[in-house]
C-alpha positions, -999 to +999 in steps of 0.1 A: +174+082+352+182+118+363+223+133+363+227+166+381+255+188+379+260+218+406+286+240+397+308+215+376+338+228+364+372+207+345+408+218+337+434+203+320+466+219+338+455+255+346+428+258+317+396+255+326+376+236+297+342+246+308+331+261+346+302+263+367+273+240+348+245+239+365+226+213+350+197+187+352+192+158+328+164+147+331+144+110+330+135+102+293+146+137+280+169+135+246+197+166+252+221+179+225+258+193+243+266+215+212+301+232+204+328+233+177+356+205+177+379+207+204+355+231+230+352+203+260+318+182+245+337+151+247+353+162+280+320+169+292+301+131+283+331+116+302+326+138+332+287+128+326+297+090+323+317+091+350+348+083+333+365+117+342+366+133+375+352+170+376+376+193+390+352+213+406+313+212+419+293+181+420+276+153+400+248+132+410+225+102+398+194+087+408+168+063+393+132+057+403+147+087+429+176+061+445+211+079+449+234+055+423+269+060+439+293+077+403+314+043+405+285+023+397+265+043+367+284+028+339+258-001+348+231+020+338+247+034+305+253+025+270+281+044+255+291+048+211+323+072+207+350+076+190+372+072+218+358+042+230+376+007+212+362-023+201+385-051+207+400-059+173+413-094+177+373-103+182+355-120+153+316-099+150+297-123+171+324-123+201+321-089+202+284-094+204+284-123+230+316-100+251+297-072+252+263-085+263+279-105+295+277-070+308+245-059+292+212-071+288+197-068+255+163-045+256+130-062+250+123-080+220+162-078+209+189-111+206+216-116+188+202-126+161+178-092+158+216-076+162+229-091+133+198-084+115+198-049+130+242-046+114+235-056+078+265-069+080+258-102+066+288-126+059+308-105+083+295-124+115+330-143+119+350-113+104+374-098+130+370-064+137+402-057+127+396-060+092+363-040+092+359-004+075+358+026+097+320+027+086+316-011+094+329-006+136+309+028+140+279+003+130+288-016+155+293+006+182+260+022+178+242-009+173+258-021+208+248+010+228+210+012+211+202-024+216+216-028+251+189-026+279+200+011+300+180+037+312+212+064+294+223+065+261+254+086+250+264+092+222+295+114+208+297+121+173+276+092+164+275+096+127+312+100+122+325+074+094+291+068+084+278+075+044+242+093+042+227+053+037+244+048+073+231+082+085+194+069+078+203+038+091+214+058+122+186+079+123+163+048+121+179+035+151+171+065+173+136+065+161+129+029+173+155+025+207+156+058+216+129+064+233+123+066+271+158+067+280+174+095+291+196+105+253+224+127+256+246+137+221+277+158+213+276+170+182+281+197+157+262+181+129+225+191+132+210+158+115+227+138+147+206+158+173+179+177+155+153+150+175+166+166+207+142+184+228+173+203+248+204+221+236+232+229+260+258+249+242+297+240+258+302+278+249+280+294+273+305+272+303+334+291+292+358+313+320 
């Protein structure tokens, strides 16, 4: 899986949040966006995700070097942020069995390996609603590693986590990290220090 940006630019209004990336992410590589809060690294996964529209330049995708039209690449993707909600009025295992009518789970993963994978034992038929903040940021990143796509991205990933549930993060990327193309905002180094590329949000400023 390969993203390309020419010249990609986004405003809010007349402020320009970051201009005139020109960028490749490439197949397999593992890529840190870097920036303090509130520079445009979120801004910048969406436009990547295609979830927001640049405002200028252009974005592409191919796998195996097929075009993938930007409607379609949230098929290829797993996504864990802070912005993005779990459904609440689920118990844990509807969550599960919801969001893997969308997704496949990767080789050698089921639900069962999920659950095993949470720790979250005696929760299964908790709803979400009445799980910590530590307990759904678990979830959200055990969703978007065990799910079968080519792109992982993460934003923030450790956020709510405890330093146990930063190993248990870390452990995670060690074993379903690998070739997929990784991308990770952050401005914690122990969230991206496996990354072999940095692209600071700083260096796209007008």
């Amino acid at each position: 899986m390969q993203v390309t940006l020419e010249n990609i630019g986004r405003r809010f209004n007349r402020e320009w949040i970051f201009r005139e990336i020109n960028y490749t992410f490439n197949s397999k590589g593992s890529y840190a966006i870097l920036g303090p809060n509130g520079s445009g690294k979120s801004t910048l996964l969406q436009v990547l995700n295609g979830s927001l529209v640049p405002s200028a330049g252009a974005i592409s995708y191919t796998k195996d070097g097929n075009a993938i039209e930007p409607e379609n690449v949230f098929n290829y993707l797993s996504l864990a942020a802070p912005y993005l909600e779990l459904i609440e009025e689920f118990t844990l295992n509807e969550m599960v069995d919801f969001h893997f009518r969308f997704k496949t789970f990767k080789p050698g993963i089921d639900k069962k390996a999920l659950n095993d994978i949470l720790n979250l034992k005696g929760s299964e038929n908790k709803m979400i609603r009445y799980f910590s903040s530590g307990m759904k940021q678990r979830l959200k990143l055990a969703l978007a590693f065990c799910a079968d796509t080519p792109m992982l991205m993460l934003d923030e990933p450790t956020s709510n986590l405890d330093t146990q549930g930063i190993d248990w993060y870390l452990n995670l990327v060690e074993k379903f990290s690998a070739n997929r193309l990784t991308i990770i905002c952050s401005n914690q180094e122990h969230e991206y220090s496996f990354c072999q590329e940095r692209l600071s949000i700083s260096d796209y400023k007008s």
